[in-house]
N, C-alpha and C positions, 0 to 999 in steps of 0.2 A: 545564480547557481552556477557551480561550475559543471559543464556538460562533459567535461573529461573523466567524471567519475564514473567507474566501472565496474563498483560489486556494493549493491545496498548498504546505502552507508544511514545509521540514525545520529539526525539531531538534536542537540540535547533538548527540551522543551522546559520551563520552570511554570510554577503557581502559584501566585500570590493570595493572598486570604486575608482580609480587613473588618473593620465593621461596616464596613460597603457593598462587601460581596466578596469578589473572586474576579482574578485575573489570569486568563493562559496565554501562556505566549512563546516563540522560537525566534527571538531575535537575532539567531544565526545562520535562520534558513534565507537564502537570496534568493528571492522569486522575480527576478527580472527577467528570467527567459523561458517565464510561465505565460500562457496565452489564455486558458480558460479553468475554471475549478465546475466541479460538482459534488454532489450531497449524496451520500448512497445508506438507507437504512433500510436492514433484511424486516420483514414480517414477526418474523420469530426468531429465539435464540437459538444456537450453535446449526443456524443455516449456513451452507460453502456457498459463496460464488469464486468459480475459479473455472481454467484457466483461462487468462488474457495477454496475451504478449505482444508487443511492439518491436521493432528493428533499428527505427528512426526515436519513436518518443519516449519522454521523460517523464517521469510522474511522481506525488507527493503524495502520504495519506499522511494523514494528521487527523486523529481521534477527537472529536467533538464531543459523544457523550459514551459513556462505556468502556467498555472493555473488547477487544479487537483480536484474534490472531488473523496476522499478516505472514503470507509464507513466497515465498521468490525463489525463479530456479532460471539459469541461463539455459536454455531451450533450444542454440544451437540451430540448425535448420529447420525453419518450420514446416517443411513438409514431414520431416522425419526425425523427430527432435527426441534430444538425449533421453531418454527412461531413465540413464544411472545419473541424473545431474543433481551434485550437491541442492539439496535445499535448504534455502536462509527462514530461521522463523523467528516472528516477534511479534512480543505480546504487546500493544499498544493501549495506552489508558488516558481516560481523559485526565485523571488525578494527576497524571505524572506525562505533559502532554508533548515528548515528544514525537517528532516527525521522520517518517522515514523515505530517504529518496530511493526511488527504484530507476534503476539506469537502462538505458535501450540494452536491446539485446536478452532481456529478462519477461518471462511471464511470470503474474502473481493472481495471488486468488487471495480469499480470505473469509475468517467464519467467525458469525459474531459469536461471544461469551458472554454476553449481558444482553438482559431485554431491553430493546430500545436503543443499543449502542448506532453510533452516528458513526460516520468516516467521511470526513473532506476530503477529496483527492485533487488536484493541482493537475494540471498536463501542459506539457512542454508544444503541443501540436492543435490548431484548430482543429474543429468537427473534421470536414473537409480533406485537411493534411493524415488526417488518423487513419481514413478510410482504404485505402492502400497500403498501409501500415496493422493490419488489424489480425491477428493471428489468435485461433479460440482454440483450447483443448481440451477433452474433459474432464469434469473435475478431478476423477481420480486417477487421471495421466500420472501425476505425483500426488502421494496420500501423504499429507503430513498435518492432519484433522485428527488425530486420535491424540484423545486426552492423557499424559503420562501422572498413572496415578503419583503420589509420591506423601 
């Protein structure tokens, strides 16, 4: 991946469907200067975990099973981080499975929409290197959980 990316960027994910089963995949994400992944599923539907921000590290979610909104906000100093900063949002699906990069300098959160939904996340940073690196705000620092009827 390239680490010079600087505003959430998504890549594309495809789906395959046989008489075999099913295949997802992002054969355009480069995970060579990923160091560890984890599995995160809420208890219940349209639970927020949010905020978490990094300065240093890089990070992946990519939808496993469900339905996902992911939201990101450049958060500026963390002692005293922007209130007015644009938020990125994106509905993540396992159906249509791409992946979205969150670049340093960004916290994100995210609330599942399906029971059950999964989220693989990728991190660019061991346990260890994150730890110094680890900036939490609370959830509704930035609200961007409410559902637009339509």
């Amino acid at each position: 991946m390239d680490l010079r990316i600087k505003i959430p960027t998504l890549i594309e994910g495809k789906k395959f469907t046989d008489d075999r089963g099913n295949l997802s995949f992002a054969n355009n994400l480069d995970l060579s200067n990923f160091k560890r992944f984890y599995l995160v599923e809420n208890h219940s539907q349209n639970f927020i975990r949010a905020w978490h921000g990094h300065q240093k590290e890089y990070k992946v979610f990519f939808p496993v099973y469900g339905s996902i909104l992911v939201a990101c906000v450049k958060f500026g100093d963390p002692i005293s981080p922007n209130l007015d900063a644009k938020i990125d949002r994106h509905v993540l699906d396992a159906s249509s499975p791409d992946a979205l990069i969150i670049p340093n300098g960004y916290a994100n959160g995210f609330m599942t929409l399906s029971l059950g939904a999964k989220l693989l996340v990728f991190s660019s940073s061991t346990v260890d290197e994150s730890k110094d690196d680890d900036f939490r705000f609370p959830f509704d620092t930035w609200n961007p959980w409410d559902i637009v009827q339509r």
